[in-house]
KEDOKE-966802 format. One record per residue (C-alpha): x, y, z negated. Coordinates in steps of 0.2 Angstrom, whole numbers, plus 5000, padded with zeros to 4 digits. Each point is the difference from the previous one (the first is absolute). Layout:
! KEDOKE-966802
[[X, Y, Z]]
...
***
This chain:
! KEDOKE-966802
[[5024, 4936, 4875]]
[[4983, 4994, 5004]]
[[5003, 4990, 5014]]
[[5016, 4992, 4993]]
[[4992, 4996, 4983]]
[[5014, 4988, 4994]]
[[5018, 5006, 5000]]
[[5010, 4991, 5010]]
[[4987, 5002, 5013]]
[[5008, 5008, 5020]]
[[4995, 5011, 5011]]
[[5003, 5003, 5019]]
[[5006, 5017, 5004]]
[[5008, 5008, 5016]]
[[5019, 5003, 4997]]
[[4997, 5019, 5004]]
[[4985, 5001, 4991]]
[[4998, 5016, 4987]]
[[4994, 4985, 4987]]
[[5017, 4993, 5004]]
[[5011, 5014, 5002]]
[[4995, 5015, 4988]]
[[4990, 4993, 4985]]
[[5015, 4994, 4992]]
[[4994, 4980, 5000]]
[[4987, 5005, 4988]]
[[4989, 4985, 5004]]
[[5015, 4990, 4991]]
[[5002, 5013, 4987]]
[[4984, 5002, 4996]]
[[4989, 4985, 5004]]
[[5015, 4986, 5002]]
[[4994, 4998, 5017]]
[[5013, 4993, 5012]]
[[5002, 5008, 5019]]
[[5006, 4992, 5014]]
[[5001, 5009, 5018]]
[[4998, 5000, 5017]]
[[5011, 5010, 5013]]
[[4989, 5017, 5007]]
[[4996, 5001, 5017]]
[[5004, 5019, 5007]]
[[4981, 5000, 5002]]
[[4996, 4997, 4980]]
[[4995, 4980, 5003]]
[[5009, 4986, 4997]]
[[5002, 4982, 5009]]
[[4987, 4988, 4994]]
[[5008, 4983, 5001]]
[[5014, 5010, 4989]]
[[4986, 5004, 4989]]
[[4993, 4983, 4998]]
[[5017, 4993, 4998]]
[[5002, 5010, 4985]]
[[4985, 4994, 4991]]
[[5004, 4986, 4986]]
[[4994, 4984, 5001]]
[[5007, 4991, 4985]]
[[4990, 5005, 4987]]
[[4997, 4995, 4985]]
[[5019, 4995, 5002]]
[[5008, 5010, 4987]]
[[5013, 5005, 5011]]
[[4991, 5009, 5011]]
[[4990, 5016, 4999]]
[[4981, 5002, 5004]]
[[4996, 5010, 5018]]
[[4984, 5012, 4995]]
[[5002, 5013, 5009]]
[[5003, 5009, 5018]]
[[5002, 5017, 5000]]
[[4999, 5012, 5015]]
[[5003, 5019, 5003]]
[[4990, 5009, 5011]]
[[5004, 5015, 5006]]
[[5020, 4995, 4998]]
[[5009, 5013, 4993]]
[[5020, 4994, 5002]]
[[4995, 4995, 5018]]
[[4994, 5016, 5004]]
[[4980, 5001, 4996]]
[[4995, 4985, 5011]]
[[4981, 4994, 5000]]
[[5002, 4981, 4998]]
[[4989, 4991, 5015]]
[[4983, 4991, 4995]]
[[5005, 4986, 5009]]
[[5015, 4998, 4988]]
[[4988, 5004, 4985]]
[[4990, 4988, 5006]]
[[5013, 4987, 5002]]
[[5008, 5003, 4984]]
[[4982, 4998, 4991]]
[[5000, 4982, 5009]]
[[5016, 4995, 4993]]
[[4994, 5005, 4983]]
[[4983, 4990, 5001]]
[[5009, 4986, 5007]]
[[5011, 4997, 4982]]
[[4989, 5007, 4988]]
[[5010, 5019, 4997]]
[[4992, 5017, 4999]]
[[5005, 5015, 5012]]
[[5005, 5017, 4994]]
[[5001, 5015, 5008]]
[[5011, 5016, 4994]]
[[4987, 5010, 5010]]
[[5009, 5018, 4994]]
[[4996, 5005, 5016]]
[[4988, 4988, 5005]]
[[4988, 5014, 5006]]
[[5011, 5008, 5011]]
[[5000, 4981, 5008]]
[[4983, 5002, 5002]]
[[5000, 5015, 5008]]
[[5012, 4995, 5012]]
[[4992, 4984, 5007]]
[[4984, 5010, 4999]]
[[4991, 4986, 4988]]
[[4992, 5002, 4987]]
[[5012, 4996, 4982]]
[[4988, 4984, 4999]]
[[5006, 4995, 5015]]
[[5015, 4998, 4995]]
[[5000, 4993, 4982]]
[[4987, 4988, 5004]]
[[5017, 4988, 5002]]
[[5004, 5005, 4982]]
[[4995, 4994, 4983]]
[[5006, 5017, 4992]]
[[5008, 5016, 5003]]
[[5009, 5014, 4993]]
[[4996, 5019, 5007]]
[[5010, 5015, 4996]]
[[4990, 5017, 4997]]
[[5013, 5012, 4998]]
[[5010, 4996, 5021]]
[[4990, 5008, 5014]]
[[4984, 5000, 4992]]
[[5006, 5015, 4989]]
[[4994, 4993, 4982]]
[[5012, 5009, 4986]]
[[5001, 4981, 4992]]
[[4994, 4984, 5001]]
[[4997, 4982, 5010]]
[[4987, 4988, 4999]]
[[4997, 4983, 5001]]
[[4989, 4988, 5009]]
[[4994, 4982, 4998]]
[[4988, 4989, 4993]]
[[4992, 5003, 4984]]
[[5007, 4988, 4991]]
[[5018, 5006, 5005]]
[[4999, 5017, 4994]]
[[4992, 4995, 4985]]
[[5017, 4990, 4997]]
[[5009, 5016, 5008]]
[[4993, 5013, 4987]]
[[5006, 4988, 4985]]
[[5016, 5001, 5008]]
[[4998, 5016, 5003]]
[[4996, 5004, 4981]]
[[5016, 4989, 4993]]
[[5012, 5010, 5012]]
[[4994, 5016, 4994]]
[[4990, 5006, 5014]]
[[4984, 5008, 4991]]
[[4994, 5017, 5004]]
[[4982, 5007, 4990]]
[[5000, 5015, 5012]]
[[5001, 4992, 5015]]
[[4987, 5007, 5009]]
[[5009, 5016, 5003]]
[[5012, 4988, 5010]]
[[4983, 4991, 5009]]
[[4994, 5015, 5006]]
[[5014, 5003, 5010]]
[[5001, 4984, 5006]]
[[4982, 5000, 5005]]
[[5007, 5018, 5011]]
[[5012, 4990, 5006]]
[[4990, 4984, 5006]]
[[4987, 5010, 5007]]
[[5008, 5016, 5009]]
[[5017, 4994, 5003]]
[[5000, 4984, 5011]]
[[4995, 5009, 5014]]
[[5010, 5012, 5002]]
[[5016, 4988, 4999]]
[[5001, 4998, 5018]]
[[5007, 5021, 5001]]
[[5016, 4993, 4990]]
[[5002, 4984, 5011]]
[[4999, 5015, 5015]]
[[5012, 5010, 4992]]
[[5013, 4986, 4995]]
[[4998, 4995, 5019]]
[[5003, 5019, 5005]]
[[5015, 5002, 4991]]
[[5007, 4984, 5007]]
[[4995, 5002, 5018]]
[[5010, 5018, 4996]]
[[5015, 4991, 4995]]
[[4999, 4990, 5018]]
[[4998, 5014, 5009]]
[[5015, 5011, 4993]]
[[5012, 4988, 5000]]
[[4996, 4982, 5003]]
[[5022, 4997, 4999]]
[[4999, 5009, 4981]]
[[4985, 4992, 4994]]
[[4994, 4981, 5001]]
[[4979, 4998, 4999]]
[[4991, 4987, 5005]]
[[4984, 5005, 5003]]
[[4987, 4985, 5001]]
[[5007, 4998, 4981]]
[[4994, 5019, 4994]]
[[4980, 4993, 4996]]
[[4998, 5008, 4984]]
[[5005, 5015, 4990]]
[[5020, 4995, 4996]]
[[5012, 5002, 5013]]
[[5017, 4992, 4999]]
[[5013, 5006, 5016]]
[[5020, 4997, 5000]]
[[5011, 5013, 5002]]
[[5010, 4992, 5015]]
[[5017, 5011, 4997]]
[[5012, 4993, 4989]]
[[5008, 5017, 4997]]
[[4982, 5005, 4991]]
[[4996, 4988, 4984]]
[[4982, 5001, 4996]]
[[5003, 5007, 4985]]
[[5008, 5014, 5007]]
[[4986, 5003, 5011]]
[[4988, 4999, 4985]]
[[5010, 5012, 4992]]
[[5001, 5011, 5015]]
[[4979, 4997, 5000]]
[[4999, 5007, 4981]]
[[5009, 5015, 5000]]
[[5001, 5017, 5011]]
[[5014, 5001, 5011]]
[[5010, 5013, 5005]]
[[4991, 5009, 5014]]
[[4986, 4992, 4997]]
[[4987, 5015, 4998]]
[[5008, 5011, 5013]]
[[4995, 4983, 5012]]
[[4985, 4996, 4995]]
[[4993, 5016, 4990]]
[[5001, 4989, 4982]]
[[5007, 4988, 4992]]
[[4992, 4985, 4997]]
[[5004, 4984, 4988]]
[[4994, 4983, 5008]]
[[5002, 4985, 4988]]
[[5006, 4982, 5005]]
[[5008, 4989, 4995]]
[[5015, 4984, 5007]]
[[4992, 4985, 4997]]
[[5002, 4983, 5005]]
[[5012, 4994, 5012]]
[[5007, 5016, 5005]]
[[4985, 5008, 5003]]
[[4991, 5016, 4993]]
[[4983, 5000, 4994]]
[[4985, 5012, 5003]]
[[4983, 5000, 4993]]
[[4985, 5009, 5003]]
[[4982, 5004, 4990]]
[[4991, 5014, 4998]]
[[5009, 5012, 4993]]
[[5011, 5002, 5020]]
[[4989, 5008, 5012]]
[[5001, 4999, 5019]]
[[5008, 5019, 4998]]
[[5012, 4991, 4987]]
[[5005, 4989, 5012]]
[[5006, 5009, 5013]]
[[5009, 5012, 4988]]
[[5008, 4983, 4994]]
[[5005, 4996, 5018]]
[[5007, 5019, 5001]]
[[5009, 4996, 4986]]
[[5007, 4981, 5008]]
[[5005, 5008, 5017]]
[[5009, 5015, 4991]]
[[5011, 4987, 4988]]
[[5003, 4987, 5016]]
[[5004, 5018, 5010]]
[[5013, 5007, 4988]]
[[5008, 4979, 4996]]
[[5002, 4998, 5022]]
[[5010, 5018, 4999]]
[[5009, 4995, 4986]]
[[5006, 4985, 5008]]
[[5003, 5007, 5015]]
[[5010, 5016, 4993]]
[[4988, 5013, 5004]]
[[4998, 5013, 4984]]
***
């Protein structure tokens, strides 16, 4: 709303964005902004001569919308947490010079980006004009995101903020916990990028014909794998996951409940942060051999 100030304004946005795909098209709700797309890469970026070529250049023909806006994602949640490359930032921030539009990034994740490249966050949104940063993912806040930009955009941001109904007197009971959060929790993001690749590696290693991984796309703290079986959905493996089976305790000496989810494209989704331990993990992978274990006898015949 405060980049598209005129309704009938656009914005550029991935097709498997989370602006696109989960927030209803509250930008047209809302702000009567217009969105338009370009198709996601599996690695969270998109083509830029696809980008450019979705960039209006009629106005002030009435027929035509007004291009604004690009927005990017970083880390990519659909596509599996993937930490968009600076080159592409860099590139993207060209294109947006070059016509006069302003870069956004849905930076949810953004810090786990930074831990991942090992830069620091500045690094990375020097090739944006503004930013959104979620609190309450892996840096463990109960609540709340923030918002970064130039003065004079948040300014405009709070009296959006104030006309949505977005006003909180008490809020310093949520700052304080996003001030714990921004200053003891970035480091220690890098143990749930470990554990995610743990478990992953784990799914390889028991059954590279049950499971699909691709590896070199695990950078983050969210996992996406396949189950490669067609008699095994993934959400019957989910469900499996959730619940104690039979047999279970006397196997492994407890039961244990892991929750995942199926996601896109056939696949499931897991997601780390610091409520899963290293110790958690491995029980989750217990857990994940024990289902895939009890599925292959099934199949097989073997009770």
């Amino acid at each position: 709303m405060v980049h598209c100030r005129e309704r009938g304004d656009e914005v550029i946005v991935g097709d498997l964005s989370h602006l696109h795909i989960y927030e209803q098209g509250g930008s047209a709700q809302l702000a009567g902004v217009h969105s338009t797309t370009v198709t996601t890469r599996s690695d969270g970026t998109f083509d830029l001569k696809q980008l450019e070529s979705k960039i209006r250049h009629g106005y002030p023909d009435p027929h035509y919308p007004r291009s604004r806006l690009i927005c990017v994602e970083n880390t990519h949640n659909i596509q599996g947490g993937r930490v968009l490359p600076l080159h592409f930032l860099q590139d993207v921030r060209a294109v947006a010079d070059h016509y006069g539009l302003s870069v956004h990034m849905d930076g949810a994740r953004v810090m786990n980006a930074a831990v991942a490249q090992g830069v620091p966050v500045a690094t990375i949104l020097q090739h944006t004009h503004t930013v959104s940063v979620c609190l309450s993912k892996g840096l463990g806040s109960p609540v709340g995101s923030m918002l970064a930009g130039p003065q004079d955009f948040i300014s405009r941001a709070v009296r959006c903020r104030k006309a949505l109904g977005g006003g909180m007197r008490q809020v310093g009971v949520l700052a304080a916990a996003g001030k714990v959060s921004l200053q003891e929790m970035v480091g220690r993001l890098e143990d749930d990028h470990c554990n995610a690749k743990a478990f992953a590696l784990a799914l390889l290693e028991y059954n590279p014909f049950l499971f699909g991984v691709e590896m070199a796309a695990v950078e983050t703290n969210i996992l996406r794998f396949q189950i490669k079986d067609p008699t095994l959905s993934p959400q019957e493996f989910c469900t499996r996951m959730s619940q104690v089976g039979e047999g279970e305790e006397a196997a492994l000496g407890q039961g244990l409940q892991v929750l995942m989810y199926p996601h896109f494209e056939n696949s499931i989704r897991a997601v780390w942060h610091l409520g899963i331990s290293p110790e958690d993990t491995q029980l989750a992978i217990q857990k994940m051999q024990f289902v895939a274990f009890q599925h292959l006898n099934q199949k097989a015949g073997v009770h």
